[in-house]
C-alpha positions in Angstrom: -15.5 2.8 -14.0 -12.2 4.7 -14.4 -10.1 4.5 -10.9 -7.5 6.1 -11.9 -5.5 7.4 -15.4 -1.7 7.7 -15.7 0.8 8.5 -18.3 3.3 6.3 -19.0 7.3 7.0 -20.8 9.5 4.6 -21.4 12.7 4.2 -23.2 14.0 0.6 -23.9 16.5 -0.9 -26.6 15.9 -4.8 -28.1 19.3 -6.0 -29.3 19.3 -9.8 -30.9 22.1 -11.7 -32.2 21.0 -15.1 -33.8 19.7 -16.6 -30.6 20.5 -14.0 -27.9 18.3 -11.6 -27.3 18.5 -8.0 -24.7 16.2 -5.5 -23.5 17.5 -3.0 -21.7 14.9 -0.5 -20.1 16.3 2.5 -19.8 13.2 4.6 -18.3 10.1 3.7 -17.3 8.5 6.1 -15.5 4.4 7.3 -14.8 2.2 10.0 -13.3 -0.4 7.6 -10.9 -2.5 8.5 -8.0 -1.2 12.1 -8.2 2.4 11.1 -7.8 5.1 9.3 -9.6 6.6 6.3 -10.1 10.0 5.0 -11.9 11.2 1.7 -12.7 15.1 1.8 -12.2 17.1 1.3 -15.7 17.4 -3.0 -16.0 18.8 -5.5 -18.4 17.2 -9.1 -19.4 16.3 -11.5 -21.8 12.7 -11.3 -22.6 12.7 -14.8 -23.4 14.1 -15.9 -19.8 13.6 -12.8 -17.8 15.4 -12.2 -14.8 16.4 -9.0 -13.2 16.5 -7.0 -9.8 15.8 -3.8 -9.8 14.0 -0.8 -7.6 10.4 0.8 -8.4 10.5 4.1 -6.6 7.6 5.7 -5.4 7.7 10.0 -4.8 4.5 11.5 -3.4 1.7 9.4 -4.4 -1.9 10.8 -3.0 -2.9 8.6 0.2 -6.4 10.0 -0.4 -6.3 8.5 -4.3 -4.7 5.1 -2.8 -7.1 4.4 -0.4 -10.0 5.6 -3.3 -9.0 1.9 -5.0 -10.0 0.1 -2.1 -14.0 1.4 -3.4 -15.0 0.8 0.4 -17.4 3.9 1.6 -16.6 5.8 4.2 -12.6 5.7 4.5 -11.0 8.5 3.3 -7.5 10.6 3.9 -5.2 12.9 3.2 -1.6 13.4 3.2 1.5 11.9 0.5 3.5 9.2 0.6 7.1 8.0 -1.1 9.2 5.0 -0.9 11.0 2.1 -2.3 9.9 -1.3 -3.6 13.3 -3.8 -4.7 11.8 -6.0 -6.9 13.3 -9.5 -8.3 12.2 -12.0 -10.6 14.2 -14.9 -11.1 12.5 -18.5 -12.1 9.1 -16.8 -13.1 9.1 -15.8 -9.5 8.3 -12.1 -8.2 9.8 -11.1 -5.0 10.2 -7.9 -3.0 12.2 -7.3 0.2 12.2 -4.9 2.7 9.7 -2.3 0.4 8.2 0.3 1.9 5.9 3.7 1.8 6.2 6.4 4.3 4.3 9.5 5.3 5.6 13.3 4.3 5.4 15.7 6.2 3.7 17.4 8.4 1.3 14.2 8.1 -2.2 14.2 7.5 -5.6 12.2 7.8 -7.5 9.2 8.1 -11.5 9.2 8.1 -13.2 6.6 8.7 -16.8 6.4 8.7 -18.3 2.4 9.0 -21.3 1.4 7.6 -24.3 0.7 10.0 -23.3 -3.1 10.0 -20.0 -2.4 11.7 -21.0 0.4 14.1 -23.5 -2.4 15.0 -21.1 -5.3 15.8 -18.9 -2.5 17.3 -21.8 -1.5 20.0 -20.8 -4.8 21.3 -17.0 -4.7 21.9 -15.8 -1.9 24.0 -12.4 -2.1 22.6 -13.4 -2.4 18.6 -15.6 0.8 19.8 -12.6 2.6 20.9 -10.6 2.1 17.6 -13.0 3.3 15.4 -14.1 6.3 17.7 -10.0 7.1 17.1 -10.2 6.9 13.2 -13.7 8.7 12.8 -10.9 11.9 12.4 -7.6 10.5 12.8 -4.8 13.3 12.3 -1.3 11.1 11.7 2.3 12.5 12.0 3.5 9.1 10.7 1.9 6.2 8.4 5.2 3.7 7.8 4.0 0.7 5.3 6.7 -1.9 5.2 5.9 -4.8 2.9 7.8 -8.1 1.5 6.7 -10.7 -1.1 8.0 -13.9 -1.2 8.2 -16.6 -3.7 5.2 -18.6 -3.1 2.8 -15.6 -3.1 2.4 -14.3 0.9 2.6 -10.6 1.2 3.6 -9.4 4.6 2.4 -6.4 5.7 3.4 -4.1 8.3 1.2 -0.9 9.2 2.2 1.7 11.7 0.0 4.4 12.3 0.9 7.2 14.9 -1.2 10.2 16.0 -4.4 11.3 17.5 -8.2 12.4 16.8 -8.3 15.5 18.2 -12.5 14.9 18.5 -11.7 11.8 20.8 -10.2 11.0 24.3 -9.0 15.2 24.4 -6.7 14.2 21.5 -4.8 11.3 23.4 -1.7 10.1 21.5 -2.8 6.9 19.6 -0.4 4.4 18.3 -1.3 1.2 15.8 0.2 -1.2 14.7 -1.3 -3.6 12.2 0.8 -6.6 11.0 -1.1 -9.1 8.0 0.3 -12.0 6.5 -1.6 -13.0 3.4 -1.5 -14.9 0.4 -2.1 -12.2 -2.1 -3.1 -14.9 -5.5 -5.9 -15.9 -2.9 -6.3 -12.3 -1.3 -7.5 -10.6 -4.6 -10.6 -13.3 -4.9 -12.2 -11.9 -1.9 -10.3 -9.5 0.9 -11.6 -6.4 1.1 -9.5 -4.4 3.1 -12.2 -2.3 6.1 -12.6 -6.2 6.7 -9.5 -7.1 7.3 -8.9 -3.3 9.0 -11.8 -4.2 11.3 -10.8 -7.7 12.7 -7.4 -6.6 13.2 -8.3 -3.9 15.2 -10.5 -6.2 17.2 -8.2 -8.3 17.5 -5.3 -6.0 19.0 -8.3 -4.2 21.7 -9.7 -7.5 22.6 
């Protein structure tokens, strides 16, 4: 199954010089998730790379982003740009301080669980709550702040500020969502409603 298609350009120039070697990246840029992205220009050795540079992110589709997950019944709306610095230094990938943030005006988050979470939900007043909220959730913000260190742990900070106009006579909501994971391990077997779902229990309980 296709998730998604993009079109890549990039212009790069390989210099070598007996044993030295350069390539300097000049553009790299691609249309993804209905949005693009752009590698800043950077310089390395391809045989030792190194380098620091910025992948910038300008209205990628929050709908097509959260399509990748492949879990049924979450769905949204609404754009999203921001900046990733990126370093790799000692076969090592880093990023600090990166980030995504919601466009205005907004836009959407709908969440519909399966039977097997409604279930368990039944049964915790406050897990009931959250989910009621993002059955229609209409956000004016959605900030994503995320850092990668060295040995692998992504941390992830999630803000989410708004209301369901369906629940509570549109009550201002406000979540916040922190994860710290190992990402190597993560991508054997998170899935994210899961991880969604316990954190949310875990901030109402």
């Amino acid at each position: 199954r296709v998730l998604f298609r993009s079109e890549i350009e990039s212009a790069y120039v390989f210099r070598q010089s007996g044993k030295w070697q350069s390539l300097d990246l000049k553009q790299l840029t691609a249309k993804l998730l209905q949005g693009d992205i752009a590698v800043e220009a950077v310089s390395f050795n391809p045989a030792k790379p190194e380098f620091k540079t910025n992948v910038n992110v300008d209205q990628i589709d929050l709908g097509e982003v959260l399509s990748l997950e492949q879990q049924e019944g979450l769905t949204g709306e609404g754009k999203l740009s921001g900046t990733f610095p990126v370093a790799f230094q000692n076969g090592e990938l880093t990023i600090e301080d990166g980030g995504l943030f919601s466009l205005d005006p907004g836009g959407k988050i709908l969440f519909a669980p399966n039977p097997a979470v409604m279930a368990y939900a039944a049964t915790n007043v406050g897990l009931k709550m959250a989910l009621e909220a993002l059955e229609n959730f209409h956000f004016d913000k959605l900030d994503i702040t995320l850092n990668y260190s060295k040995d692998g742990t992504a941390n992830l900070n999630t803000r989410l500020k708004g209301s369901n106009p369906d629940w509570n006579n549109g009550h201002p909501v406000d979540f916040t969502i922190n994860i710290e994971e190992n990402i190597p391990k993560l991508l054997q077997a998170l899935q994210f409603t899961e991880k969604l779902t316990k954190t949310i229990e875990k901030r109402y309980r």
